[in-house]
N, C-alpha and C positions, 0 to 999 in steps of 0.2 A: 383685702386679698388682691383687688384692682393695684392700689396700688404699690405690693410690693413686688408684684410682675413688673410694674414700671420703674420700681426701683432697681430691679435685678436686671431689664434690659438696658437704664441710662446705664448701669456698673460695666456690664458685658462692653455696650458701644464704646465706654472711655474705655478702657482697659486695649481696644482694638484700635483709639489712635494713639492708647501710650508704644504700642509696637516701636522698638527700635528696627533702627533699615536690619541691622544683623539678623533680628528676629523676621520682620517678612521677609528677608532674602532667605534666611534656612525655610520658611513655610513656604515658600514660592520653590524652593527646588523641592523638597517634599511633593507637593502635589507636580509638579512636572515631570518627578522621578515615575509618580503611581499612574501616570500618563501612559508616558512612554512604557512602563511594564503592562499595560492593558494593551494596551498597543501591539509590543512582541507577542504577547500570549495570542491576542486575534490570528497575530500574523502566523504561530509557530504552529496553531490547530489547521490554519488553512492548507499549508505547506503538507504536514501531518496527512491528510486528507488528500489532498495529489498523489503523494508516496504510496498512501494506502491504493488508490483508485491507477497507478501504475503497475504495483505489485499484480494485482486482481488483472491485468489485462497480459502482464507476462506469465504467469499462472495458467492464464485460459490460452495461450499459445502453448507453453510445457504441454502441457493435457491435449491440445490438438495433433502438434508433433508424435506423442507418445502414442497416442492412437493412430498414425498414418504408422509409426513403427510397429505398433501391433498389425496392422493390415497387410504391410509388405510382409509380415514374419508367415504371415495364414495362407497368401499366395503359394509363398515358397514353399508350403507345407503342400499345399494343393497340388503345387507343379511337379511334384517328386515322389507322389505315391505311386504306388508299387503297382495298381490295378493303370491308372494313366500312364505310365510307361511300358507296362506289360502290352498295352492295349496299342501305344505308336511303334514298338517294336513287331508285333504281331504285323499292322498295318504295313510293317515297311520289309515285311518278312526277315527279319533280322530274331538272333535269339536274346535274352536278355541276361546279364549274369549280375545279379547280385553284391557280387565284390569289386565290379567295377563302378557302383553309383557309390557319388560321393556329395555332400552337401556343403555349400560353403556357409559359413555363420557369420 
C-alpha cells in the first residue's frame, strides 16, 4: 500500500516536470485569472456595501425633510383656524369674514 502511494506520488511529480512552458503558462494565467476574480468580488461586495450604507443615510435625510414638511404643514393648520383668528380679530376689534381667509398650499 506504502508503496503504491509512493508510486503514485513519483508519477504525479514527473508528470509536473514533463509540463511544457505552454502548459504552465495556461495553469499560470488560470490561477492569476481565479486571483484577480477573488479579488474583484472582495472588491465589488465592498463597494456594494458603501452604496448600501449611502442609500440608508439619504433615506434618513428623505424621512427627516418629509417630517419638517409635515411640521410646517400642522403649523399652517394651526395658524388658520378659525377659533385663532376669530379670537385676534376680536382682540383687534375688527369683524372676521369667512370668505375673505384664504390658505396658501
Amino acid at each position: 500500500m506504502i508503496e503504491k502511494r509512493e508510486t503514485t506520488s513519483q508519477l504525479l511529480q514527473a508528470r509536473i516536470k514533463r509540463f511544457s512552458r505552454v502548459e504552465k503558462a495556461f495553469y499560470l494565467s488560470i490561477a492569476i485569472t481565479a486571483l484577480v476574480l477573488a479579488i474583484s468580488v472582495v472588491y465589488m461586495q465592498t463597494k456594494l456595501l458603501q452604496v448600501q450604507s449611502e442609500l440608508t443615510s439619504v433615506n434618513a435625510q428623505i424621512e427627516e425633510k418629509k417630517t419638517e414638511l409635515d411640521d410646517a404643514k400642522q403649523e399652517v393648520n394651526e395658524l388658520i383656524r378659525s377659533e385663532r383668528l376669530t379670537g385676534i380679530a376680536d382682540s383687534q376689534e375688527l369683524q372676521l369674514y369667512n370668505d375673505n381667509i384664504r390658505s396658501a398650499e
